[in-house]
C-alpha positions in Angstrom: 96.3 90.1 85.1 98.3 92.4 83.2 100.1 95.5 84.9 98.4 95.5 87.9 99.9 92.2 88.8 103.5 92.9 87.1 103.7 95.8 89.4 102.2 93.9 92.4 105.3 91.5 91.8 107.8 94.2 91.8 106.3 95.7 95.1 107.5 91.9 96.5 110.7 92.0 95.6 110.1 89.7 92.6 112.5 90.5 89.3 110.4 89.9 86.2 111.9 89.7 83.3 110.3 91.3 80.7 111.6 89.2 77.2 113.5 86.7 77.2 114.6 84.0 74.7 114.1 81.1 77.4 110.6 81.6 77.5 109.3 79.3 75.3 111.7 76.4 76.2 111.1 77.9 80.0 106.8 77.2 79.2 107.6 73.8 77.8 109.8 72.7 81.2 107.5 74.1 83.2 105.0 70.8 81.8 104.2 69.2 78.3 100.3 69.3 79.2 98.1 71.9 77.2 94.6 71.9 79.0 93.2 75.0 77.7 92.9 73.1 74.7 90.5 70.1 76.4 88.5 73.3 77.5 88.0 74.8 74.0 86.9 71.5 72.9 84.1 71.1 75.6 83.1 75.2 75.1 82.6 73.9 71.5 80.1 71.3 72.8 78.4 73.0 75.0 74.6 74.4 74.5 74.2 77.6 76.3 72.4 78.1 79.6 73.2 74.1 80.9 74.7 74.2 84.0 74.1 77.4 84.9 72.1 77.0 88.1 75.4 75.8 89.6 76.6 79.1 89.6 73.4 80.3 92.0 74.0 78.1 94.5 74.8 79.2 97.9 77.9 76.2 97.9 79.2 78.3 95.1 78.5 81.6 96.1 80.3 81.1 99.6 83.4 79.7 97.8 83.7 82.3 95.5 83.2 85.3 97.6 85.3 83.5 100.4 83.6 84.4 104.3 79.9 84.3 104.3 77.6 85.7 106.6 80.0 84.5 109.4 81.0 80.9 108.0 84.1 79.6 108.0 86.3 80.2 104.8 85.8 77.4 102.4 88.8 77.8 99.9 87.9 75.0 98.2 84.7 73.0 96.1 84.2 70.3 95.3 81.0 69.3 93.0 80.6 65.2 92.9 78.1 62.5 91.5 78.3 59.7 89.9 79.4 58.8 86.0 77.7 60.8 83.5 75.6 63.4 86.0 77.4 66.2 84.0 80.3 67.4 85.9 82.4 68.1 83.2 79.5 67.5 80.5 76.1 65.9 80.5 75.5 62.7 78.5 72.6 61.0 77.8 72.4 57.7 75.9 68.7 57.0 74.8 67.6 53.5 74.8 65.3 53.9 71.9 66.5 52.2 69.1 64.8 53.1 65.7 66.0 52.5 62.0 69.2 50.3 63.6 69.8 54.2 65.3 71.4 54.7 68.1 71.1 58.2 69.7 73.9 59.9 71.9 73.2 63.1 73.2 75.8 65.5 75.1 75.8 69.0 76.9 79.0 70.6 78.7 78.2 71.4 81.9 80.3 72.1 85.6 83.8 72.5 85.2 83.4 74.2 82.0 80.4 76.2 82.9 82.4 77.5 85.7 85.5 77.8 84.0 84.4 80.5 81.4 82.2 82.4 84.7 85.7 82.8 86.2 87.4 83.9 82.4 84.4 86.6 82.2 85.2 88.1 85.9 89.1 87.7 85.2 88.1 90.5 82.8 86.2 92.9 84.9 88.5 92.2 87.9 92.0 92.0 88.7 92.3 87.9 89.1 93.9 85.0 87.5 92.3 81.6 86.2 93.9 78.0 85.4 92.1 75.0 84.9 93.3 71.1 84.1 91.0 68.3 83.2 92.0 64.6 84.2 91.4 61.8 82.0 92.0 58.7 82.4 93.8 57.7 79.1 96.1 60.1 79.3 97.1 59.5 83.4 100.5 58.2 82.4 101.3 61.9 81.8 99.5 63.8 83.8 102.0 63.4 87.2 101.3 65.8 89.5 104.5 68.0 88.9 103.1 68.3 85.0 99.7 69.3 86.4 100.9 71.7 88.6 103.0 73.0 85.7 100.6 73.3 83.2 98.4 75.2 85.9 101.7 77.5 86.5 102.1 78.0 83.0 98.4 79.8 82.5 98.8 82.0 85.1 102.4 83.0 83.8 100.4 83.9 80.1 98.7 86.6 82.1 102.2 88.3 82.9 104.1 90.7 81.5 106.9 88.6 81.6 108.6 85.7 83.9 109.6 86.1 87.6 113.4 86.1 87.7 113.5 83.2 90.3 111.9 81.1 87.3 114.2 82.1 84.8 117.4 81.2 87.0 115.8 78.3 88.2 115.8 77.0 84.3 119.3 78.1 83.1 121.1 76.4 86.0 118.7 73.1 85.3 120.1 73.1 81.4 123.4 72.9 82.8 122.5 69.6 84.4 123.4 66.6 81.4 120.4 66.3 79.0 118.3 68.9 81.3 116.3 68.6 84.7 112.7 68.3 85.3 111.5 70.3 88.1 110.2 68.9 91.1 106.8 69.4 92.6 108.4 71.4 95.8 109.6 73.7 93.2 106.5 74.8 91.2 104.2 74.8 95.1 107.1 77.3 95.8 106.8 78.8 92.4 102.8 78.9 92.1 102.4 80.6 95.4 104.9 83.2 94.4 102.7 84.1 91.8 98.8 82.8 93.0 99.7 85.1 96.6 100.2 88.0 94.7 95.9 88.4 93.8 92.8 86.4 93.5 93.8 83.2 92.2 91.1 80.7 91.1 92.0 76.8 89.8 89.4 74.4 88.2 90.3 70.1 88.2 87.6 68.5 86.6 87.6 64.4 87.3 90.0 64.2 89.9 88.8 60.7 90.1 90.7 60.2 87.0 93.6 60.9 88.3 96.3 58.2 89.6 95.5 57.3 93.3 99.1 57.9 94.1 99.2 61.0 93.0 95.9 62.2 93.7 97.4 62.0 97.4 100.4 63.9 96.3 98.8 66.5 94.5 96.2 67.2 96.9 98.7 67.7 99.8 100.5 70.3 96.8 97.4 71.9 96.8 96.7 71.9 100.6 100.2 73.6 100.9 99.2 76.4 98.2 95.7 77.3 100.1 97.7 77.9 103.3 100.6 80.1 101.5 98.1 81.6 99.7 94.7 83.0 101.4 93.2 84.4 98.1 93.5 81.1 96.1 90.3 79.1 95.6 90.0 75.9 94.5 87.4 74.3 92.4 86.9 70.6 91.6 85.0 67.7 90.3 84.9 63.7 90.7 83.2 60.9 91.8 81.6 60.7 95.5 84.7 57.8 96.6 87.1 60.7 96.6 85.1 63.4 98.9 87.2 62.0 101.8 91.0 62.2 100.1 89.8 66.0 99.0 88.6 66.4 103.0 92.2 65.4 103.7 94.1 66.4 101.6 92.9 70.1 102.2 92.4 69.9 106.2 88.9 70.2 106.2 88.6 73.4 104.4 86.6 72.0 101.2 82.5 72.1 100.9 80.9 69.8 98.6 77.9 69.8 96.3 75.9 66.6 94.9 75.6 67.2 90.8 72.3 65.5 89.3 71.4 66.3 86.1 68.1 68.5 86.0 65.3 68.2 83.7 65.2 71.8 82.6 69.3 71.4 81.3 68.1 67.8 78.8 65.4 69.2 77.8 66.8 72.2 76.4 69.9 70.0 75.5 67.6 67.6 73.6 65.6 70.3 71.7 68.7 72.1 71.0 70.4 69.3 69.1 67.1 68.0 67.6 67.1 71.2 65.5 70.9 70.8 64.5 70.6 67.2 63.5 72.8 66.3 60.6 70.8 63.5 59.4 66.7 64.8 59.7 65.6 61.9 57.2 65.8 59.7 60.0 63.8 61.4 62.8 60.3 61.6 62.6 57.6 63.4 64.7 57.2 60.0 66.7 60.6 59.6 67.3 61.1 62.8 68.5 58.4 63.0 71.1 59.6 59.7 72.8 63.3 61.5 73.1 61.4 64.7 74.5 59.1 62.2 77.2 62.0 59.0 77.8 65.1 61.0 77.9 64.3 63.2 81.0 62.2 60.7 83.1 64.8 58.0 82.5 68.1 60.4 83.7 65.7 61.3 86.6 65.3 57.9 87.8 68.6 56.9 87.2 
C-alpha cells in the first residue's frame, strides 16, 4: 500500500498529510488496542504447513477472488466449529497421564494461517490487510469503536501519511475538555474512505468472544463498510451459535465453512513438537507411540 494508494487518495479528493506531529497521539485516539501483537504471538506458535488446506477450498477461493463462475459475490467468510477445532489455533489435550505428566499440545491454525496468506499477497499486489482477535478477558476493552480503530489504524501504517479529514477530525476533538473519543459512525465513515480506495481484506478471529451487544453493533458497522465498499472482504471465525447474527448482520452476503481438525495437521503437529521437547528424560518410545495412535483418533471422534 504505499504510493499507489497515496496517489489513489489524491485522485479522490482526499488531502493527506504527509508528516505530521499529531500522528502518534492521532494512532493512539484512533484505539488503545494493538492486535498485530496477538498475531506475532500465534505466528510464533505455529508449526508450518497446519491449516493450510483452508486456503484450497473452494469457500475460500470464491471469497477471495470475489464472483465465481457466476455466483453471487460473497464479501464475507466466516469459518465456525466448536471450542478447540483450531480456528485461531489447534489444541489438543492428551488424556495419557504418565510420570504425574500432563501433555498439552498446540498448532496455530485459521485466522492466522490466513492472515500471513493475505500479508504475502499484500506484497505482490496492491491491497491492504488488518486483522483483530477477540478474547474474552480482555472484552471490557475491545468496544466496537476500539476494534474498528485498531483495524483503521493498520491500514493507516501502509500510507504515506494521514488523510486530512483525520487530522481535522482530531485537532478540533482536543479542543473538547480532557479530549473526545470518536464514535463508531466516525471511523465506518473514516475506514471506507480509505478500504474504497483498493482491495481491502479484514480478519476477526472469535467473534464469539466478543460482547453480544456489541457483536450486533459491530456487525451492522461492518455490514455498512461492505456496501460503501465493494472491494472489502471480510474474513471471520467463531462458534456455530453466531452463524445467524453474521447472516444478519451482513444481509445475507457471508458463506460459511465447518472447521474440524484433520489428522494430517496433529500428526505433523505432534511429531513436530515431540522433537522440540524441552524435557526428553521423560518421554519414552512407549509414550510416544500412544501420543502418535490416541491423539488423532480421539480429536476425530470428538
Amino acid at each position: 500500500m504505499s504510493q499507489t494508494l497515496a496517489n489513489n487518495i489524491n485522485s479522490f479528493n482526499v488531502s493527506i498529510v504527509t508528516a505530521t506531529d499529531d500522528e502518534p497521539g492521532i494512532l493512539a485516539w484512533l484505539s488503545p488496542l494493538e492486535p498485530q501483537v496477538r498475531h506475532q504471538d500465534i505466528c510464533e506458535q505455529r508449526v508450518d504447513g497446519i491449516g493450510s488446506w483452508l486456503l484450497e477450498t473452494k469457500e475460500f477461493r470464491s471469497w477471495y477472488n470475489g464472483i465465481e463462475n457466476g455466483e453471487s459475490d460473497h464479501a464475507a467468510l466466516l469459518c465456525y466449529g466448536d471450542p478447540g477445532v483450531g480456528k485461531s489455533y489447534i489444541w489438543y489435550e492428551a488424556p495419557l497421564v504418565r510420570n504425574k505428566q500432563r501433555l498439552l499440545l498446540t498448532a496455530s491454525d485459521g485466522s492466522s494461517v490466513v492472515v500471513d496468506y493475505l500479508c504475502d499477497k499484500a506484497v505482490e499486489q496492491e491491497m491492504a490487510v488488518a486483522c483483530f482477535y477477540y478474547d474474552f478477558a480482555s472484552r471490557g476493552v475491545q468496544s466496537p469503536a476500539n476494534m474498528l480503530g485498531s483495524l483503521l489504524k493498520q491500514l493507516l501504517d501502509g500510507l504515506e501519511g494521514i488523510p486530512m479529514e483525520i487530522v481535522q477530525k482530531f485537532r478540533s476533538q482536543k479542543k473538547v475538555i480532557g479530549g473526545r473519543r470518536l464514535h463508531l459512525p466516525d471511523i465506518v465513515k473514516m475506514f471506507t474512505d480509505i478500504s474504497s480506495l483498493q482491495r481491502t481484506f479484514i480478519c476477526v478471529d472469535a467473534l464469539d468472544e466478543c460482547v453480544p451487544k456489541h457483536r450486533v453493533e459491530l456487525l451492522d458497522a461492518l455490514g455498512k463498510i461492505l456496501l460503501a465498499s465493494p472491494n472489502t472482504r471480510i474474513f471471520m471465525t467463531g462458534r456455530p451459535h453466531i452463524r445467524g447474527a453474521v447472516g444478519r448482520g451482513l444481509d445475507g452476503r457471508a458463506i460459511s465453512l465447518l472447521i474440524k481438525p484433520r489428522d494430517d495437521d496433529v500428526v505433523t503437529y505432534l511429531r513436530t513438537r515431540l522433537r522440540k521437547d524441552t524435557t526428553p528424560e521423560v518421554m519414552d518410545s512407549g509414550l510416544e507411540a500412544d501420543i502418535m495412535r490416541s491423539a488423532p483418533e480421539e480429536i476425530s471422534e470428538s
